[in-house]
N, C-alpha and C positions, 0 to 999 in steps of 0.2 A: 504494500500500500504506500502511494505518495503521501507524505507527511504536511502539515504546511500550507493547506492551499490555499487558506486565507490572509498570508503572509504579507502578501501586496496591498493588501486593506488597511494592517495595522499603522496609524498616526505613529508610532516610533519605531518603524522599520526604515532602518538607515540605507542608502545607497552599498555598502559595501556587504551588507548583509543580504540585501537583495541579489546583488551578484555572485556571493556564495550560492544561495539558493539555486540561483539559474545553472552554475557550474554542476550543481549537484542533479539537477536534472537532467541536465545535458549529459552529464557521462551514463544517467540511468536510460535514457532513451537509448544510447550509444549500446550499450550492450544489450539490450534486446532483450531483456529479462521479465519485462512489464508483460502482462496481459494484456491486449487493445483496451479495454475500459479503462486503464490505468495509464496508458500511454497517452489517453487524450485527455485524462483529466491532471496531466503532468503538465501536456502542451497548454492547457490554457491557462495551469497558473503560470506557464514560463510567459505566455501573452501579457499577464495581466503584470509579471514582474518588468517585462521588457519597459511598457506602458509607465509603469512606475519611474523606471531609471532613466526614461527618455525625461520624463518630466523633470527629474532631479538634475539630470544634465543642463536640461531650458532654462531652469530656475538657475542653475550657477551660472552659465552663459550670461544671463541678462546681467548677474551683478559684477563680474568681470567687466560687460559693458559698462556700466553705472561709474562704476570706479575708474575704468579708465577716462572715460568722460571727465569725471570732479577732478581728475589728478591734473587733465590737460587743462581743464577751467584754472585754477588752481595758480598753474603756471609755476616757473621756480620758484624753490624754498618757502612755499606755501602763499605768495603772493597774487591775490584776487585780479584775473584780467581784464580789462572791461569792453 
């Protein structure tokens, strides 16, 4: 049985823990040990983990954007450009 499927749900489910989980499904689909009812219900939490980590990915994107934005406003040694 896949463990976990609601993994992608949980509010404190971190990025790296999500990607554990995907690795762990992914070597369990790899070897072929699943039963079909188990291998699809493995794929959709790996759907719903991908879905999560794309999110976390957009979410740091934008503040890498953000930041770099304030830093170039900013200008040397912290001085406001106008």
């Amino acid at each position: 049985m896949v463990t976990g499927e609601n993994e992608a749900s949980k509010s404190d489910l971190t990025f790296e823990q999500a990607m554990q989980r995907l690795d762990e499904i992914v070597r369990k689909l790899e070897a072929g040990d699943l039963p079909l009812d188990a291998s699809i219900r493995a794929y959709e939490e790996s759907m719903r983990l991908v879905a999560f980590c794309r999110e976390q990915l957009d979410k740091a994107e934008f503040q890498l954007e953000q930041l770099t934005l304030d830093a170039v406003e900013e200008g040397p040694a912290g001085e406001e450009r106008a």
